[in-house]
C-alpha positions as CSV (number, residue, x, y, z in Angstrom):
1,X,-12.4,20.3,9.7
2,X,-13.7,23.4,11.1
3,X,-15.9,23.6,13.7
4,X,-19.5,23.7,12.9
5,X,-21.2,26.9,14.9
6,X,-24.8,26.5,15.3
7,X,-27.4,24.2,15.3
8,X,-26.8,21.0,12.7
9,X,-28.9,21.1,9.5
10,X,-28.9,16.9,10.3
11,X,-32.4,15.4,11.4
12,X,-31.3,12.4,13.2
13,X,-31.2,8.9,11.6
14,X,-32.9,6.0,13.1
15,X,-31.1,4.1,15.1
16,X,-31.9,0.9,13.8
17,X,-33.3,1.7,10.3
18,X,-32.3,1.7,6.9
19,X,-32.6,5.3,6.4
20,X,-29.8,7.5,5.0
21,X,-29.0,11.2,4.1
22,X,-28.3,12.1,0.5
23,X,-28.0,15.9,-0.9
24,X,-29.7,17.4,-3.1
25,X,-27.2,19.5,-5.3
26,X,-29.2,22.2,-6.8
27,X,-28.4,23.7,-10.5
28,X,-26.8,26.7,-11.3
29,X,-25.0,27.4,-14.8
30,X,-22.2,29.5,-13.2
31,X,-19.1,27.6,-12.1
32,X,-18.1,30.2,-9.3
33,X,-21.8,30.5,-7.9
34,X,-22.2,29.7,-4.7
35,X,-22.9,25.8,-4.0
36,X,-26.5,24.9,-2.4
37,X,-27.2,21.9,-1.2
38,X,-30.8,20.6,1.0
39,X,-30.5,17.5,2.8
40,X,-33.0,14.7,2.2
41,X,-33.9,11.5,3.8
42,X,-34.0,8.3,1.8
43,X,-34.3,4.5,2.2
44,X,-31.1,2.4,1.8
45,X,-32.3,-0.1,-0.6
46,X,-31.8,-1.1,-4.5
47,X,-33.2,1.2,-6.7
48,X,-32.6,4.4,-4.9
49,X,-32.0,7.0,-7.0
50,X,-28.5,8.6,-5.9
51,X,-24.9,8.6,-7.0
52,X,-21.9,8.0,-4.4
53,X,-19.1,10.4,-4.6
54,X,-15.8,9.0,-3.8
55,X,-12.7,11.6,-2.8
56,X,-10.1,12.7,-0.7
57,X,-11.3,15.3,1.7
58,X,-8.0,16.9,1.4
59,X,-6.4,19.1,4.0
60,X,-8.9,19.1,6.9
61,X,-7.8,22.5,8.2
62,X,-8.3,24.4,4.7
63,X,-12.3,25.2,4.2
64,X,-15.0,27.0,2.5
65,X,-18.6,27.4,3.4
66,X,-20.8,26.0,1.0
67,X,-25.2,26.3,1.8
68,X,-26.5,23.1,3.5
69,X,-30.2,23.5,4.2
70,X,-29.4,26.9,4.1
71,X,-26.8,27.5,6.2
72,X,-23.2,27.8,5.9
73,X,-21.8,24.4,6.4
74,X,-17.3,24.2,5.9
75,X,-16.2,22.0,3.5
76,X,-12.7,21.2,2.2
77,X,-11.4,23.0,-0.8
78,X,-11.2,19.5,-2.8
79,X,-14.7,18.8,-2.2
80,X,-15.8,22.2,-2.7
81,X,-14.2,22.1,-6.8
82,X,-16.0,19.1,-6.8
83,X,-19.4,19.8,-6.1
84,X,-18.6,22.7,-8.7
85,X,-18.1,20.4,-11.4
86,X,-20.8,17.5,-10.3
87,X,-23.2,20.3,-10.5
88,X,-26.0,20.2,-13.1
89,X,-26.6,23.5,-15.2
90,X,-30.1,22.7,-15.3
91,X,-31.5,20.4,-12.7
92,X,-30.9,19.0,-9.5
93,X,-28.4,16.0,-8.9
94,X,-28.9,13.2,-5.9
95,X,-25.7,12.3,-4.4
96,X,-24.3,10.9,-0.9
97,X,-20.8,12.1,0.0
98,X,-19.9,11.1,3.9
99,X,-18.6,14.6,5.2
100,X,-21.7,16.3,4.6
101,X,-24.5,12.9,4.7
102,X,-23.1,11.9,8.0
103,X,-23.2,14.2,11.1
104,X,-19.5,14.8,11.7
105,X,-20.4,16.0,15.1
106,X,-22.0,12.9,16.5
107,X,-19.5,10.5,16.9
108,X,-22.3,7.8,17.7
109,X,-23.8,8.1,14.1
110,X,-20.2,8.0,13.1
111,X,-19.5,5.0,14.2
112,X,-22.7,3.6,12.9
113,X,-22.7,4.8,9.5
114,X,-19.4,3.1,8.9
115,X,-21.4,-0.2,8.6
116,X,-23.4,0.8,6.1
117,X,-21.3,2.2,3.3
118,X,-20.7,-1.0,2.0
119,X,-24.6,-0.9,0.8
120,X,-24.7,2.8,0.0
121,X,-21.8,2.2,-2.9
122,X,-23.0,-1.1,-3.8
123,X,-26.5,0.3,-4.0
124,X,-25.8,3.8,-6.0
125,X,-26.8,3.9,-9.6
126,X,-22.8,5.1,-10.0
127,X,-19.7,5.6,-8.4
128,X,-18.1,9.2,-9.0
129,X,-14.2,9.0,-8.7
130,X,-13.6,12.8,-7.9
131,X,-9.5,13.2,-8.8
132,X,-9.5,16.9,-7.9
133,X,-9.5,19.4,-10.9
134,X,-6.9,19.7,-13.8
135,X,-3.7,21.0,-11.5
136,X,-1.0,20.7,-12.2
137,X,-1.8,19.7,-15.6
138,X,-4.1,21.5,-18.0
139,X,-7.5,20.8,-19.2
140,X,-6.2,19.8,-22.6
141,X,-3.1,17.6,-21.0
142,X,-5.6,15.8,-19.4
143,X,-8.2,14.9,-22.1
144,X,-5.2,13.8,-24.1
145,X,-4.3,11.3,-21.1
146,X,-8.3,10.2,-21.4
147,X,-8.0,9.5,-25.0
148,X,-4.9,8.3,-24.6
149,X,-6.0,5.0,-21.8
150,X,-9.3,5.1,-24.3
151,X,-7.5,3.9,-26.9
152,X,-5.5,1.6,-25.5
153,X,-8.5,0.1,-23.5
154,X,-9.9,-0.6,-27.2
155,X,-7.1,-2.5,-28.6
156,X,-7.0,-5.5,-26.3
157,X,-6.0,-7.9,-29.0
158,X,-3.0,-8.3,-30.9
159,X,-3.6,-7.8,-34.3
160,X,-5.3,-4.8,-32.9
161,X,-2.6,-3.9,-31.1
162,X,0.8,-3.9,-33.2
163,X,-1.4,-1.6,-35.4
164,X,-1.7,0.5,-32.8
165,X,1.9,0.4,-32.0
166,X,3.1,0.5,-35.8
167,X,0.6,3.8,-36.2
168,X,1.9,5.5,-32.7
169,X,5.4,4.5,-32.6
170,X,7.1,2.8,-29.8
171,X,8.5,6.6,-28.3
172,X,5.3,8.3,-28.5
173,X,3.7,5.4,-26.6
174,X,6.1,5.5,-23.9
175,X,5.8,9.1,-23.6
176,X,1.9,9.1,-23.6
177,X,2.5,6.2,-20.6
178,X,4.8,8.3,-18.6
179,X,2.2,11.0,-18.8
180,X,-0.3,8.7,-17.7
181,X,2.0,7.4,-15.0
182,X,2.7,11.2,-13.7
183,X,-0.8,12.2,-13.7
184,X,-2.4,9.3,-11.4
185,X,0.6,9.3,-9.3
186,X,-0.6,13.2,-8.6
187,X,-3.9,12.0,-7.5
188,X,-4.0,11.0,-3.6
189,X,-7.2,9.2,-4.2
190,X,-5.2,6.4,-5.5
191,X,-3.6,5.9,-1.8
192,X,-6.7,6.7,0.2
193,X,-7.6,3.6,2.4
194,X,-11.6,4.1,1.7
195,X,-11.6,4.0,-1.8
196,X,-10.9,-0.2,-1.5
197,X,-14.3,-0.6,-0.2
198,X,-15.8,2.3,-2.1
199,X,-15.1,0.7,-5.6
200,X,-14.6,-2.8,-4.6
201,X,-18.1,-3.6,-3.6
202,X,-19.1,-2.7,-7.5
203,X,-19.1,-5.0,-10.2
204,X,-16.1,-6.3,-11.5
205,X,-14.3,-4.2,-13.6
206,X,-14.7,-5.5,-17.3
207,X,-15.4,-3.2,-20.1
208,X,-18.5,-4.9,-20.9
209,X,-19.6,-3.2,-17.0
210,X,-19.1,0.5,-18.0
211,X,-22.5,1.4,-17.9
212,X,-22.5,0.4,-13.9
213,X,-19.1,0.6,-13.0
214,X,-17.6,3.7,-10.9
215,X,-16.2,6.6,-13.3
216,X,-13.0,8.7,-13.1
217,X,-13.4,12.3,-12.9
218,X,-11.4,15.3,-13.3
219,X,-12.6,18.9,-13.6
220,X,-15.8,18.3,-16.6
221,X,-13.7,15.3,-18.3
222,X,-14.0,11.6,-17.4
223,X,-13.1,8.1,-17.8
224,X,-14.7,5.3,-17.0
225,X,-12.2,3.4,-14.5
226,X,-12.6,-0.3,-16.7
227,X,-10.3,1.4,-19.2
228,X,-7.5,2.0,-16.4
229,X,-8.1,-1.6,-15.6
230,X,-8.0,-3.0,-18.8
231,X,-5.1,-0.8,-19.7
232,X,-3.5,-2.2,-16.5
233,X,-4.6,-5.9,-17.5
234,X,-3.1,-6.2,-20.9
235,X,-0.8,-3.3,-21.5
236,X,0.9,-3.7,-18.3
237,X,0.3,-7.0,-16.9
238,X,0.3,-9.2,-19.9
239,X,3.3,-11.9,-19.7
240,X,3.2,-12.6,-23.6
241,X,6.7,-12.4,-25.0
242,X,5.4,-11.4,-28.6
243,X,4.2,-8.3,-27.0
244,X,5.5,-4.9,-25.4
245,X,4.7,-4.8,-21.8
246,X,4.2,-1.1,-20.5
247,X,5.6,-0.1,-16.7
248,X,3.3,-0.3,-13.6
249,X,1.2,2.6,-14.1
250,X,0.8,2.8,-10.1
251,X,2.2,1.0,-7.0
252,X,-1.7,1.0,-6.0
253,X,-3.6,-0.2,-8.4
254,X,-2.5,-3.7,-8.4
255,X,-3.9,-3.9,-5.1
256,X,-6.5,-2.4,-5.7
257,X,-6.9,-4.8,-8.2
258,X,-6.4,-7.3,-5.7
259,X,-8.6,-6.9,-3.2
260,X,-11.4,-5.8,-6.0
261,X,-11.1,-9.6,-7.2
262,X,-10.7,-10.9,-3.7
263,X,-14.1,-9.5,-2.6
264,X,-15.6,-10.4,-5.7
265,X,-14.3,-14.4,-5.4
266,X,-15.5,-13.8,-1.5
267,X,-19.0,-13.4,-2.2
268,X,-19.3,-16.4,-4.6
269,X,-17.4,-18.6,-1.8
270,X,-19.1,-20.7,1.1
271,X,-17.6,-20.7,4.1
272,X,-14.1,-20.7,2.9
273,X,-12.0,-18.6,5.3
274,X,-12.1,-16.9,8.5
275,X,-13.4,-13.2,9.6
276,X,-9.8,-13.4,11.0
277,X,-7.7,-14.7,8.3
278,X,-10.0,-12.5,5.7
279,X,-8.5,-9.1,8.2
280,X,-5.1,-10.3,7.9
281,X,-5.2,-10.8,4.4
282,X,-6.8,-7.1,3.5
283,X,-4.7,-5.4,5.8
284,X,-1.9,-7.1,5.0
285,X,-2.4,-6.1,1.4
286,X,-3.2,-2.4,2.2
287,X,-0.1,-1.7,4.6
288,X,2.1,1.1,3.8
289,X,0.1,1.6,0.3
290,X,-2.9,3.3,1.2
291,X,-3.2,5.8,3.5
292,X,-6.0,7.4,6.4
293,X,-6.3,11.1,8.1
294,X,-7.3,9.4,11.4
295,X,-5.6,5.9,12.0
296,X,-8.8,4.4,13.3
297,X,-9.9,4.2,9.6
298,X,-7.3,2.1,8.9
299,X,-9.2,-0.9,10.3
300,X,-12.6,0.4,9.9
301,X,-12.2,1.1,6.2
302,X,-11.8,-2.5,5.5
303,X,-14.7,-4.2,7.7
304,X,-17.3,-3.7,4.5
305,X,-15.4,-6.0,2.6
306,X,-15.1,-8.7,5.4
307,X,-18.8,-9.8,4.8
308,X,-19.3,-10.6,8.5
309,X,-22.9,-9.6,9.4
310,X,-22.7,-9.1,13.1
311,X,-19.5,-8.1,13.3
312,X,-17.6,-9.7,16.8
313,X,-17.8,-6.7,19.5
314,X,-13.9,-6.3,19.2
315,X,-14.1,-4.8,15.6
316,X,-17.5,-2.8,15.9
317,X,-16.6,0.8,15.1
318,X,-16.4,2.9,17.9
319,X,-14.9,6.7,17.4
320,X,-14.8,7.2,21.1
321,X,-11.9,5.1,21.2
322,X,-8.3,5.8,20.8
323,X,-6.8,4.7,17.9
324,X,-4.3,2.3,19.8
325,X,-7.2,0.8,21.7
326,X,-8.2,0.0,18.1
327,X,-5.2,-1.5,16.7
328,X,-4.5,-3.5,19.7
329,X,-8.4,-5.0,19.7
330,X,-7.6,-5.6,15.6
331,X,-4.0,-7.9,16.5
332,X,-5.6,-9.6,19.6
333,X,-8.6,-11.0,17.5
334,X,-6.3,-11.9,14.4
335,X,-3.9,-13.8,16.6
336,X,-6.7,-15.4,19.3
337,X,-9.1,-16.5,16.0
338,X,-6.4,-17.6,13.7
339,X,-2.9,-17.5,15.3
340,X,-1.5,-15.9,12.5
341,X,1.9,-14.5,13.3
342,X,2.8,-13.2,9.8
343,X,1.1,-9.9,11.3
344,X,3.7,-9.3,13.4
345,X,6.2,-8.1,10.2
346,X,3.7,-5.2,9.8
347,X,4.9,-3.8,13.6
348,X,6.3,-0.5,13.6
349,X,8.7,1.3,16.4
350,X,7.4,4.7,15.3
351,X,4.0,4.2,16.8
352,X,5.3,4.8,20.4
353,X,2.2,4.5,21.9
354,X,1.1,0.7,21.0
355,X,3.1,-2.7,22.3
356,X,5.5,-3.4,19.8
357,X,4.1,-6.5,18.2
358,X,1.1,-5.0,17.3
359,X,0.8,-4.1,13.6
360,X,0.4,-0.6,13.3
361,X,-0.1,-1.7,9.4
362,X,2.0,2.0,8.2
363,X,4.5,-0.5,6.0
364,X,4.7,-2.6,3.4
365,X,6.4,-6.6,4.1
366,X,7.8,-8.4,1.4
367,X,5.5,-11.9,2.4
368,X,2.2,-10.8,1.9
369,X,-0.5,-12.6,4.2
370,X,-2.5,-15.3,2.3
371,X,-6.3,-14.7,2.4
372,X,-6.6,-18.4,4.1
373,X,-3.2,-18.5,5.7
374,X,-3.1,-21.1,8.3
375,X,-0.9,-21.3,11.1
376,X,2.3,-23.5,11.2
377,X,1.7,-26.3,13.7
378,X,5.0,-25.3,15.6
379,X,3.8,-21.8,16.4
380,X,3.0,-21.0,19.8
381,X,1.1,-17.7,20.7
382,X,-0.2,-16.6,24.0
383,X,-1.7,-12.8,24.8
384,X,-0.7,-12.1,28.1
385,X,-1.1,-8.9,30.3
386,X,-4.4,-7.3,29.6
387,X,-3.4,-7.5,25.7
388,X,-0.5,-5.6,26.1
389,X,2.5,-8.7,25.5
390,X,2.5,-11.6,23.7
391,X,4.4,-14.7,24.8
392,X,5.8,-17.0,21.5
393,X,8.6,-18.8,21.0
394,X,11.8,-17.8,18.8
395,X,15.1,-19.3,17.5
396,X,18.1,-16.6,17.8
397,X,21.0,-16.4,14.9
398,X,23.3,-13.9,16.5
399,X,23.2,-10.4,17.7
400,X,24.0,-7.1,16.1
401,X,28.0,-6.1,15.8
402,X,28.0,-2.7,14.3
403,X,25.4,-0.5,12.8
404,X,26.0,1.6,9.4
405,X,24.3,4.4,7.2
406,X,20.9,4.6,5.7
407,X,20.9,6.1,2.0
408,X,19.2,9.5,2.6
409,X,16.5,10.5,-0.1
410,X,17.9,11.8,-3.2
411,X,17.5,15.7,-4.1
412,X,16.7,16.9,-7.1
413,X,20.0,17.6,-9.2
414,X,22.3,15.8,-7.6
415,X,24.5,12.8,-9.2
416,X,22.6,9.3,-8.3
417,X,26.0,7.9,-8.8
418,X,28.1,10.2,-6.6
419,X,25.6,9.8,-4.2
420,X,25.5,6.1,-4.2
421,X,29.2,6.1,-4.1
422,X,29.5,8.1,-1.1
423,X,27.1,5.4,0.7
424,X,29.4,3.0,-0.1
425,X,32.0,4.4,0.8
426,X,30.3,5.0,4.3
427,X,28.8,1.2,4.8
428,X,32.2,0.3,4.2
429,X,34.0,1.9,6.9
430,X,31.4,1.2,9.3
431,X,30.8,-2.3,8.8
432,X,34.4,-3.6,8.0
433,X,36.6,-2.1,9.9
434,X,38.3,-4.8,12.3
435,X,35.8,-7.8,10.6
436,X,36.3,-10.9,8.7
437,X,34.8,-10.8,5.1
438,X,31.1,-11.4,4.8
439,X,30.4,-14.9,4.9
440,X,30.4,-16.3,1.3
441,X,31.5,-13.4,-0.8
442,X,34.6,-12.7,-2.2
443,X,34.2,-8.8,-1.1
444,X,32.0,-6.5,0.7
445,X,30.9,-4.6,-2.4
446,X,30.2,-8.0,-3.4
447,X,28.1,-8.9,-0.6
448,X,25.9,-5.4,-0.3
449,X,25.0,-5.3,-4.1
450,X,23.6,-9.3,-4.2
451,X,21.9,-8.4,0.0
452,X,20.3,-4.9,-2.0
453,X,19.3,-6.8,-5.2
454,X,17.4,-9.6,-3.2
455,X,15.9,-6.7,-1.3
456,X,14.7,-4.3,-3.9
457,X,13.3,-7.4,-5.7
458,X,11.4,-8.7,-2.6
459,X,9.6,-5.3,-2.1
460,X,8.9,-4.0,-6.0
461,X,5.7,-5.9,-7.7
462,X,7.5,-6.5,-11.2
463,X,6.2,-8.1,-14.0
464,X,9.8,-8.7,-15.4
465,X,12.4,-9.2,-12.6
466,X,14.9,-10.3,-15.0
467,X,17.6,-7.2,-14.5
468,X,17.8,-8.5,-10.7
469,X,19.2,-12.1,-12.3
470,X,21.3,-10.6,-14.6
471,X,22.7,-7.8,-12.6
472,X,23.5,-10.3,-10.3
473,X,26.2,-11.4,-12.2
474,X,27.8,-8.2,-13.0
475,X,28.7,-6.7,-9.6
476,X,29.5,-2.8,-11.0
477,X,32.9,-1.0,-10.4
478,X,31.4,1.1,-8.7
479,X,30.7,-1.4,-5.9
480,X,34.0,-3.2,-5.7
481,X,36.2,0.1,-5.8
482,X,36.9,-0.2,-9.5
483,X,37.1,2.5,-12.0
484,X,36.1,1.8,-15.9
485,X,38.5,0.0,-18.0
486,X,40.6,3.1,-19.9
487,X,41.3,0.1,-22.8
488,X,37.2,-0.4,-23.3
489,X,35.8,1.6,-25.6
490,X,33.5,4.6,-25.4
491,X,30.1,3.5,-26.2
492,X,30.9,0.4,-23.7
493,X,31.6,2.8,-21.1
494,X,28.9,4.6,-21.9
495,X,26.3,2.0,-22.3
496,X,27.7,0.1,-18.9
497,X,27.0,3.7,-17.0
498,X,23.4,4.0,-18.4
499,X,22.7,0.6,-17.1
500,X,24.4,1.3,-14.0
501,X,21.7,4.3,-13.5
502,X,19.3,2.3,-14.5
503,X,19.4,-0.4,-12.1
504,X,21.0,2.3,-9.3
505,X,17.2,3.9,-9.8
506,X,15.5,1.1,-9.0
507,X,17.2,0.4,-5.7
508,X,16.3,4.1,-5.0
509,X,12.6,3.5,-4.8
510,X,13.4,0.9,-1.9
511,X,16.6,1.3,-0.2
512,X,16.4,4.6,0.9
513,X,16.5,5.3,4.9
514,X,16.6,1.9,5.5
515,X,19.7,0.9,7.8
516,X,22.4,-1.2,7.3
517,X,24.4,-3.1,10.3
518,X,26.9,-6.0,10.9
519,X,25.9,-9.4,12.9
520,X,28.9,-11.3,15.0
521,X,27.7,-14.3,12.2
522,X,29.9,-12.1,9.5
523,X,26.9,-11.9,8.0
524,X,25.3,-8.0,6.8
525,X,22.2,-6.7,7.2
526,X,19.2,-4.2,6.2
527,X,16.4,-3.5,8.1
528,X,13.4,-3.8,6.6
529,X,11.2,-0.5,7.9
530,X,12.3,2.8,7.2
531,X,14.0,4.7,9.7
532,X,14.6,1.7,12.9
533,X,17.8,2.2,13.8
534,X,19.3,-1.4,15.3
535,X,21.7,-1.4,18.5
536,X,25.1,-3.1,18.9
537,X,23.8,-6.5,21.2
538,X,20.0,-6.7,19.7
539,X,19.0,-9.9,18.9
540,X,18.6,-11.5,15.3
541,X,16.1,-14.6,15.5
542,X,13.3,-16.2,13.5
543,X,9.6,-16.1,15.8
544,X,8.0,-19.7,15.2
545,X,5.0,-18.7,13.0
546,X,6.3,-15.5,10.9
547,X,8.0,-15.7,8.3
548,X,11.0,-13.2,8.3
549,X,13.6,-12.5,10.2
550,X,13.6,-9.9,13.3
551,X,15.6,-7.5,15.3
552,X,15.1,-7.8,19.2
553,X,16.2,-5.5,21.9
554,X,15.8,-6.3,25.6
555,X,13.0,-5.0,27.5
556,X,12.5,-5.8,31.2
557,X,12.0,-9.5,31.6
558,X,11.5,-9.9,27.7
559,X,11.8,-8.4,24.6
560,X,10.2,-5.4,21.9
561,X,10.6,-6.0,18.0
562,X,12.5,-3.5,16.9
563,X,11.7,-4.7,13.3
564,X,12.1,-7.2,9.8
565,X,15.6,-7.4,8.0
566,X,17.1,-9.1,5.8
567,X,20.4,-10.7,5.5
568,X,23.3,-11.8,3.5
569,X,23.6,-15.0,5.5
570,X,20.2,-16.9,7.6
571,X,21.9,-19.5,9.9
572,X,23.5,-22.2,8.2
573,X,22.2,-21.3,4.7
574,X,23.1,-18.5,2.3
575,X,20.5,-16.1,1.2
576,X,22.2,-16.1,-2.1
577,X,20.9,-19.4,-2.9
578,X,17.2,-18.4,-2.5
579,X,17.1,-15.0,-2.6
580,X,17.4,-13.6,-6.1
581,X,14.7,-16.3,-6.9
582,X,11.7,-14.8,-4.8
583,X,10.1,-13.4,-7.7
584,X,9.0,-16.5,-8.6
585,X,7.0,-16.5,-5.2
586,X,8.3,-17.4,-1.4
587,X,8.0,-21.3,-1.2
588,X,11.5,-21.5,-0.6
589,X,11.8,-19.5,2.6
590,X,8.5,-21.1,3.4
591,X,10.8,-24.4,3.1
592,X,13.7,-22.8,5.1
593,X,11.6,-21.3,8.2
594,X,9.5,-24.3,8.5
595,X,12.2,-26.7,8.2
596,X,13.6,-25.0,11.0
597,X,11.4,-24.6,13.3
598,X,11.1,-28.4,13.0
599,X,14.5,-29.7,13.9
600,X,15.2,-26.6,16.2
601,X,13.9,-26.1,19.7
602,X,13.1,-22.5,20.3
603,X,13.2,-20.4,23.9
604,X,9.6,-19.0,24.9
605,X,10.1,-15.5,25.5
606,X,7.5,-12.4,26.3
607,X,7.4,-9.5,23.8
608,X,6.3,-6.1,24.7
């Protein structure tokens, strides 16, 4: 944000109090006239008469002056089209938005604030969802989109809805839902990290809440968010075989979802889980799905929805402090209040600055964190060295023999299939040459299409997993060396190479720049974060406590995680058994990893 010259237009909040800033967005009929705004000082309790805006500041560097109290005061552009639209023609409008109610320049009152947004969204006569203006679709795009989730939010019912399919047409409604699909995927307020606790804390989202529940808004037109939901809920979601079944409209929502039902079952519960377990479970769910400008946030946004009222000192927001200090206070209370070493999957070599156990929460994990996980009884944790290593106790399964390509990203216009073949072609020459086949398969094409199936189906939310089970038996030519059949007949060909794009497109969404490598086990690998690169010698174990596999490299007297992969072999027992079965949930691993740390004695080692 540009810096603020002058003297602030804030009178300072009490310390202690209740007391909050809204603005007072004054009328003007004109679109492009300037936006005035005067600061006012209200009491944080229910009735207040003000509206919370919820947004994405947008690029921080990029402003426009806007009048606060009469002064220029910067403002993103994103914000700035807002307050354009939200503004009345005829009279004034009361609304709290955080970069201009809260004194950016105080870092103390930052901090502060932070504890009471939970109350200033949950209090607000509405939530206003500003999605940024029509770009890069058009006004009228748009409102057909509206309409479009409208009507489907109205026809939640079957009879209602096979008329509704009979009338539209099963191509026009695919084509209405891919427009749908494009459009929220353009809007960034769908990853932001405070948007969880901005809608969550309102009612839950049933169309018969409407009146109270947060609205969507784009340029003049909007929606109220229970009809995404409900179009979510029954189009999309619904497992009832007489019925079509719509994609995912966003990776997001269903976590949003999530945690919006999890806060809701949280307040109605007494006593039933931790502060600690509650953390690992939210920020379990928001890794590598929602994103923050500063990485401080990433921890703070969720500490509204923990309901812990005082919070323990470690977690207190505190914007004088560096955002490792922050992450590393977060890991050190999850693992000294709960032992919960499922955290340590959401570690990441690409924050250089924190000890590599500690979750710097910027990826997804395939075994989400239960909201009141407990720890196995065989897991041993111990914070050592002023917070900076943690002693715990591992099995190892071999060490890394060879390491082979990542799929890059795919550019626009070029062949999925040539591309896909060249990568094969690639893994192959790495990861064979002068090795015995992969243990259990009766080739290595074999081998890297089951170990990629299991993987893309661990990671994607699907409804229907039921191509991963059947594609599974029909290892393409295309993975084995082999060219079509010249005796089948065209429309076989043809139809055999659309469903080879089909399912090649899926394992595009997950695989890419993810690495593959050999073990000495004859066993292939991926790794699970993007971008960590393994080392010929690292270490493949299991750590007593977390379920996954992990990549260890030697580090002074112990170790650092290099990261999560997964396999085509785990010790004794072939992943193909389990692993094309995890959409049906993760009890089996469970099984395996407990199981073994029973009969198994581990090494204690230190990781850093």
């Amino acid at each position: 944000m540009e810096k603020i010259e002058g003297e602030s237009p804030h009178r300072p909040l009490s310390v202690n109090g209740k007391d909050i800033r809204i603005i007072k967005l004054l009328p003007n009929n004109s679109r492009n006239a300037p936006v005035k705004c005067e600061l006012e000082h209200i009491t944080l309790e229910p009735g207040a008469d003000y509206e919370a805006v919820s947004y994405c500041w947008g690029d921080a560097s990029v402003t426009a002056p806007i009048l606060l109290n009469g002064r220029p005061y910067p403002v993103t552009l994103n914000l700035l089209a807002g307050l354009r639209y939200l503004r009345s023609p005829d009279s004034v409008r009361r609304l709290w938005v955080d970069s201009l109610c809260i004194n950016q320049r105080e870092t103390v009152e930052r901090s502060r604030e932070i504890l009471k947004m939970r109350d200033i969204y949950r209090l607000a006569k509405s939530v206003l969802i500003w999605l940024g203006d029509y770009h890069p679709f058009t006004r009228l795009k748009v409102k057909e989109i509206f309409e479009h989730v409208t009507t489907l939010a109205k026809c939640c019912v079957e009879a209602e809805d096979m008329a509704l399919i009979r009338s539209t047409g099963y191509d026009e409604l695919w084509r209405k839902h891919s427009e749908l699909q494009n459009f929220i995927q353009s809007r960034g307020w769908f990853q932001r990290i405070w948007v969880l606790q901005e809608v969550s804390v309102r009612p839950k989202p049933y169309m018969k809440h409407v009146a109270t529940a947060p609205k969507l808004i784009c340029g003049d037109l909007s929606l109220p968010f229970p009809y995404l939901r409900a179009v979510d809920e029954y189009w999309v979601r619904s497992t009832d075989a007489k019925r079509v079944s719509l994609p995912p409209i966003c990776p997001s929502l269903d976590r949003i979802r999530t945690i919006w039902y999890g806060h809701q079952n949280l307040l109605s519960e007494k006593g039933g889980t931790t502060l600690a377990q509650r953390l690992a479970w939210i920020l379990g769910l928001v890794a590598g799905r929602f994103h923050a400008t500063d990485q401080r946030d990433i921890v703070y946004a969720m500490l509204g929805l923990l309901e812990a009222d005082p919070l323990p000192k470690e977690l207190l927001p505190d914007y004088s402090k560096y955002p490792n200090q922050v992450l590393n206070d977060c890991a050190f209370f999850i693992l000294a209040e709960s032992r919960i070493l499922n955290i340590l999957q959401y570690n990441s070599m690409l924050t250089k600055t924190l000890p590599t156990w500690v979750p710097d929460w910027c990826h997804d994990s395939w075994c989400p964190i239960k909201p009141a996980e407990q720890p196995h009884p065989k897991t041993h944790v111990r914070v050592i060295g002023n917070g900076w290593a943690l002693e715990v106790e591992m099995i190892a399964f071999t060490k890394v023999s060879c390491v082979g390509p990542q799929l890059p990203d795919r550019h626009p216009g070029s062949s999925l299939i040539n591309k896909w073949t060249n990568f094969i072609h690639d893994a192959e020459d790495a990861l064979t040459r002068n090795q015995q086949p992969v243990w259990g398969y009766r080739s290595f094409g074999d081998a890297l299409w089951h170990l990629l199936l299991a993987f893309d189906l661990s990671r994607q939310e699907l409804h229907d997993p039921g191509w991963h089970l059947g594609a599974a038996e029909r290892v393409p030519g295309l993975f084995l060396g082999e060219s079509s059949s010249s005796r089948e007949s065209e429309n076989i060909r043809e139809t055999k190479q659309l469903e080879l794009e089909e399912n090649l497109a899926s394992l595009q969404a997950t695989v890419p720049r993810k690495i593959l490598f050999r073990c000495r086990d004859d066993s292939i690998g991926i790794m699970c974060q993007p971008r960590v690169t393994p080392r010929e010698g690292d270490m493949v174990v299991t750590i007593k406590g977390a379920y996954a596999d992990f990549v260890l490299r030697k580090h002074s007297d112990g170790y650092q995680i290099i990261g999560t992969c997964e396999r085509s072999k785990r010790g004794e027992s072939a992943i193909g058994e389990i692993g094309l079965h995890r959409w049906a949930g993760t009890t089996h691993l469970h099984t395996f990893y407990e199981e073994l740390w029973t009969v198994k004695d581990g090494q204690r080692v230190i990781l850093y």
